[in-house]
N, C-alpha and C positions, 0 to 999 in steps of 0.2 A: 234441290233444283236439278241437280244431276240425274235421276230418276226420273223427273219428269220429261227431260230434255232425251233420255235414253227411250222413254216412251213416246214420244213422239216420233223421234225418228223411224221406229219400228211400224207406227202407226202410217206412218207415208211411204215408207216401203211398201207394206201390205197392199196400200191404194194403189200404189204405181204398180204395181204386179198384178191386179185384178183391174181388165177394159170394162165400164158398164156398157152395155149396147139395148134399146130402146126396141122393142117388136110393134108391129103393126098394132098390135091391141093392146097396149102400151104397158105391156109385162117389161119390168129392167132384169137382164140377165148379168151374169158374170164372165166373163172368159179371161182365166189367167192366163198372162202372158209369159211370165217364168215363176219357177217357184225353186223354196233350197229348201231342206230338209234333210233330216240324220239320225242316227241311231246307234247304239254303243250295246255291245252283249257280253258277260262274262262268266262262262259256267267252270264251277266247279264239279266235275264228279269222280268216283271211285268206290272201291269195292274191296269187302275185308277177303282175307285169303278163303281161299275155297280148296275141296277134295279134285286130284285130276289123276288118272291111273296114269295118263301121259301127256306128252305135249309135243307140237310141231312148229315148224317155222311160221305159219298164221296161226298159232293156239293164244287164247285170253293167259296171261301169266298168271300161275295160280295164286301166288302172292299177293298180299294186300300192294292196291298203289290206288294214287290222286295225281289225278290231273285236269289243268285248267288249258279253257282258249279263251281267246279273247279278239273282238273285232269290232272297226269305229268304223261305219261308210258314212257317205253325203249320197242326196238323191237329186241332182240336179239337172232341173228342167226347164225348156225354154220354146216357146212356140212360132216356128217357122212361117207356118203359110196357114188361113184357113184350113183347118183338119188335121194339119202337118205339125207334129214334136218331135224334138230332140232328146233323150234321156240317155247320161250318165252318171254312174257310180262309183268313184276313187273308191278304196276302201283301205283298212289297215287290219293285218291278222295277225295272229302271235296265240303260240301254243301245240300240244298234239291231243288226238282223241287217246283213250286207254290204248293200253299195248300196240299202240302205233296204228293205230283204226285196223285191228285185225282182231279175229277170234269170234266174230258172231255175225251171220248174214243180217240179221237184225239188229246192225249195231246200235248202242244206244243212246248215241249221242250225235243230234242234226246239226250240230254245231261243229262239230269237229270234222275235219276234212281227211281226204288221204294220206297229201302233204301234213308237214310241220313244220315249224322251225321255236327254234327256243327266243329268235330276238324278234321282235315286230319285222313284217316288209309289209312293202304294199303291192297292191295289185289293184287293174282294171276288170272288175268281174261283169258289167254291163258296160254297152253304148251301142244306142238302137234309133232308131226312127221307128214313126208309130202315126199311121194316117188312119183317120175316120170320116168315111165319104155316109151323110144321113140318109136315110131312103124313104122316110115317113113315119109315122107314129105319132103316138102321142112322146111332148117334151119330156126327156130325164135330165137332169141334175147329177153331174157327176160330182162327187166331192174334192176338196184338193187334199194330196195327200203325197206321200212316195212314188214316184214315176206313176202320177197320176196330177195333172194339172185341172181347175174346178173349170168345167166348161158346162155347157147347154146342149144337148144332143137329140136328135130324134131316138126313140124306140128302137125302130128299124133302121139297122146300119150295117157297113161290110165296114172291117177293119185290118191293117193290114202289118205287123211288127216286121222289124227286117234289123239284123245286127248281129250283136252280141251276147246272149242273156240267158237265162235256164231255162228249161222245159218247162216242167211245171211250173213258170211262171204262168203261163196259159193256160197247160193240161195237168188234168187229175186233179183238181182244184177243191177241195175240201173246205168248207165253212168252219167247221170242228175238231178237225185233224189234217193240219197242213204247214204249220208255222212254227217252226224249232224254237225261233225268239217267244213266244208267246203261249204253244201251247205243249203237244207232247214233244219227246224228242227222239224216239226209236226211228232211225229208217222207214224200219216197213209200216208203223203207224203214219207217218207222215207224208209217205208215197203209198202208192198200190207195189207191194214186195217184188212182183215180175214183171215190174216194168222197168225193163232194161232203156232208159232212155239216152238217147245222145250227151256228153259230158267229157270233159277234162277231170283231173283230179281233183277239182274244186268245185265240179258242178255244174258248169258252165259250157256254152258251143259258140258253134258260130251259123242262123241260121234264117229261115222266115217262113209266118204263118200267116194264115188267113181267118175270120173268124166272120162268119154270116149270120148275126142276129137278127130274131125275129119276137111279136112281142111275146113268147112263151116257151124256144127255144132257138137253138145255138148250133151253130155247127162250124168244127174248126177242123184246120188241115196246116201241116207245118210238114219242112223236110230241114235236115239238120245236120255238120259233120259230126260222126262220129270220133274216137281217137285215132290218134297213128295206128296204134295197137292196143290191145285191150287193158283197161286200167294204165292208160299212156297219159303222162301229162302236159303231152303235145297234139292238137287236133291235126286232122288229117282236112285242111282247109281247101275249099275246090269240088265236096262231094263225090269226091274218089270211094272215099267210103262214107257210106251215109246212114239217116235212120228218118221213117216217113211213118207221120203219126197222124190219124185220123179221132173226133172223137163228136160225139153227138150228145150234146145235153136237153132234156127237158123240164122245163119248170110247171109246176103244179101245187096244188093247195090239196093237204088231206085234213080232215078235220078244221078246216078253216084253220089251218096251220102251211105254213109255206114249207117246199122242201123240193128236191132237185133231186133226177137219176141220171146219171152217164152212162156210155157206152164208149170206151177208147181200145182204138187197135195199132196195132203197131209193128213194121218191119225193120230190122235192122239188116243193111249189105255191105258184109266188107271181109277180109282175113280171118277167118276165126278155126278154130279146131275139133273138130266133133270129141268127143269124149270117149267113148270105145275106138277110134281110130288111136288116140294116145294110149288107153291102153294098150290097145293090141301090137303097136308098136314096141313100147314099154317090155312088153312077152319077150317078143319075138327079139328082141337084142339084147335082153339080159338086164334092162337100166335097172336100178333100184328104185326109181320111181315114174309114173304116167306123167307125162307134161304135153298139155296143149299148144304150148308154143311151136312143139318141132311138127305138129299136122296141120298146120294151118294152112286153111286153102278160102279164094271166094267163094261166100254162100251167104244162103237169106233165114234169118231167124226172127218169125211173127212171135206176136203173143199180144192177149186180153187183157183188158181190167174193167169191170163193171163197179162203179159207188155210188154211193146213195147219203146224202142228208137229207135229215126232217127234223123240223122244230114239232116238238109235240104240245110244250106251254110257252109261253113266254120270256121264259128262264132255261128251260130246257128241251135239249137238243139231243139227236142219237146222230151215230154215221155207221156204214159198216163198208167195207169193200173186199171183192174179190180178185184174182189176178192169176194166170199161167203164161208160161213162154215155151218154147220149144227146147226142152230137157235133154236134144242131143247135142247140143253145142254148149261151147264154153260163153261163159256170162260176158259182156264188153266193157259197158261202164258204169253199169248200178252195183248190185250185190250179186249174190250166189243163191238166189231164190226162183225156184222154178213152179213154184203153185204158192200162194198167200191167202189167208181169209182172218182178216182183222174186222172188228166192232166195238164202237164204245157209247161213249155220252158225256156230257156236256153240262154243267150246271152253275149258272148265274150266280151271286151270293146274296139276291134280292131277300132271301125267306128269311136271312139274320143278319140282314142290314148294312149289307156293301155289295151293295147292286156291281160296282166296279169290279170284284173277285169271284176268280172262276175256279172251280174243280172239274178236275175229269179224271176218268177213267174208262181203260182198254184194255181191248186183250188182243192177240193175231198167233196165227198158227201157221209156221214157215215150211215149207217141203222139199225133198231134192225129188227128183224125175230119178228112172232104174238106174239110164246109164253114168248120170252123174254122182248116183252111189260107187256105182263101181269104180268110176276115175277116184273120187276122195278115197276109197276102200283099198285102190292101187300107189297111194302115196301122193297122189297128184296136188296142186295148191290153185285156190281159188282168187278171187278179187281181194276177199275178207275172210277167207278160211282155209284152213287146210294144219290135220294135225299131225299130217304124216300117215294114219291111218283111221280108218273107219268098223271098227270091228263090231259095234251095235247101233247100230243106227236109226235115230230116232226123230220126229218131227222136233222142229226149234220152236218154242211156247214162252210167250214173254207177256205180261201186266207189267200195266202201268198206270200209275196214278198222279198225279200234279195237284198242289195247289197254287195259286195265283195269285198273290197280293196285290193291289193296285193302293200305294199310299199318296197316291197323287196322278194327276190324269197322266203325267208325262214318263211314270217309273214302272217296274212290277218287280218284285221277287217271288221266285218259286221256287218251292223246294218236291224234289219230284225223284219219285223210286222204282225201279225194275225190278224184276224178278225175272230171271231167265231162263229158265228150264233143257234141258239138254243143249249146250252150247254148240255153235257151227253141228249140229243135229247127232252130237256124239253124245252119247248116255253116258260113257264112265269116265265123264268131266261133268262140273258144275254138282250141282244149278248156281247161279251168281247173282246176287241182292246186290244193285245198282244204285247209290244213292246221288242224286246231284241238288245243287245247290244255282240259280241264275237269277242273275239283274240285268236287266232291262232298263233302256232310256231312251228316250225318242224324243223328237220335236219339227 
């Protein structure tokens, strides 16, 4: 009886959280008025010891090590006005990335943060407002889900977020590579690698976008704070320094197959340091090593990223993306990557019978720009690298592969491996076989 009594109640929530509402041609829609929902993630990974001629204050420790993070949010939402929501996201973290999330521009784990700590804390990583004014179309059906309440929408809409929340929550949006909980976990598979986007050390800003859909494509615009200082884990709130992101998506069928290309650009203005100004500093006083921090002056650092999904069957999927930023200045608050060109795919487990598990596999190929060889080559230290010296220097080359478990629509475990080929772009370190281990839960 208890069970039953437990099911009902759940049962009258649900109703009370979804309005029906009656249309003219007497279609009944839904529009939820709040929703809760949450998620729980806990990767283990590590890496057996590996050959290094040397090592720096951001170098991978050559030594074997394992480490775990772990983190519990809630997604709750609530609907203010016509078109008008609320969303936020308590969350709870605990843990550090390998070697203190240093030692590879493509680090390789999306779960891990810059911060760490050993005992849980929490934090507020989202709280946003989010209006959608219709403009025509034919009706869509949005689902309910994570900072996403089920509502009825035309097509044709302008939308508008404003808060607290991550970039690429909107931009660089990947179908098949984009979601640490679920799919791959490398940085640069997950993001486009030179895109330096707005962030705290968590990932996180303070900022607002716009997004003008139409019915076959998209066009968004957002401006953002960037940090106090580069890899700061205090924002610099106000747009004193800032980062303005443009990005144009098109939708289209090839092969009577669905599939998307973007185009995203992006500026970052605020303190930063050219990277031959540190060295040359560096020279000319004797330091022992190039630091960006002591040349830091205002200035603007653009950069691209072009990506691409397509489904090509109904089970499977490819993506590839490309990416540059301006290789004379120091990184702000992504990684230490000045050119990226990553591709992979996607495969359903329909063909042996668990439609619910996915495999994938990628590859991406990381680059530094001339002068940013020479600042690492002068001793300099990046966001995530730096090993005190650069004496061969090589492009950063990492695969990856996942599997997916789904033993129930609400779990997954994956077990999932790197291979990393000249680390932070240094040839006589590495290469490092990345192994991790994640569970997943959702509701």
């Amino acid at each position: 009886m208890r069970r039953a009594h437990i099911a009902a109640i759940v049962a009258l929530l649900g109703a009370a959280a979804r309005c029906p509402a009656a249309e003219p041609d007497g279609t009944v829609t839904l529009s939820e008025i709040w929703s809760i929902h949450g998620q729980t993630t806990f990767t283990w990974q590590g890496y057996p010891s590996f050959h290094a001629d040397f090592s720096g204050a951001n170098s991978f420790e050559p030594r074997q090590q394992i480490r775990k993070t772990a983190d519990a949010t809630l997604f709750l939402g609530a609907r203010l006005a016509d078109g008008l929501a609320f969303y936020v996201n308590p969350e709870i973290d605990q843990g550090y990335g390998l070697s203190d999330t240093l030692g590879a521009a493509g680090f390789p784990s999306g779960e891990a943060y810059k911060i760490g700590h050993d005992a849980a804390y929490s934090r507020l990583p989202r709280a946003f407002l989010r209006y959608r004014l219709d403009l025509g179309g034919a009706a869509v059906n949005e689902s309910a889900g994570a900072n996403s309440l089920a509502a009825t929408h035309t097509e044709d809409n302008l939308t508008i977020t404003a808060g607290k929340f991550s970039v690429p929550d909107l931009f660089d949006g990947n179908k098949y590579a984009h979601d640490p909980k679920a799919d791959f976990l490398n940085w640069s598979l997950i993001e486009s690698g030179a895109f330096d986007y707005a962030a705290d050390s968590w990932g996180y800003t303070f900022g607002a976008a716009a997004e003008w859909t139409q019915s076959w494509w998209t066009l968004r615009a957002g401006i953002f704070d960037l940090s106090v200082a580069p890899n700061s884990p205090q924002l610099e709130v106000g747009l004193h320094q800032y980062s303005a992101v443009a990005e144009a998506e098109e939708r289209h069928e090839w092969w009577a197959q669905p599939g998307a290309l973007k185009l995203l650009v992006f500026a970052n203005r605020g303190r930063m340091g050219g990277y031959d100004d540190a060295v040359a500093q560096g020279a000319a006083l004797g330091l022992p090593a190039a630091d960006t921090s002591r040349v830091r002056r205002y200035a603007t650092r653009p950069g691209a990223a072009l990506d691409l999904q397509q489904q090509l069957l109904g089970d499977l999927g490819v993506f590839a993306r490309a990416s540059i930023n301006d290789g004379s200045k120091e990184t702000f608050d992504f990684t230490d990557i000045n050119r990226s060109y990553a591709g992979g795919l996607s495969l359903q487990g329909t063909r042996w019978g668990r439609p619910d598990d996915v495999v994938g596999f990628a590859g991406v190929v990381n680059g530094l720009s001339a002068a940013a060889r020479r600042y690492f080559s002068a001793g300099g230290l990046g966001l995530l690298i730096g090993d005190g010296a650069l004496p061969r220097y090589r492009p950063e080359k990492i695969v990856e592969t996942y599997y997916s478990l789904r033993p129930a629509e609400w779990a997954a475990v994956s077990l999932d491996v790197q291979f990393i080929d000249n680390p932070a772009y240094n040839a006589q370190r590495g290469p490092v076989t990345v192994f991790a281990l994640r569970l997943h839960a959702e509701f």
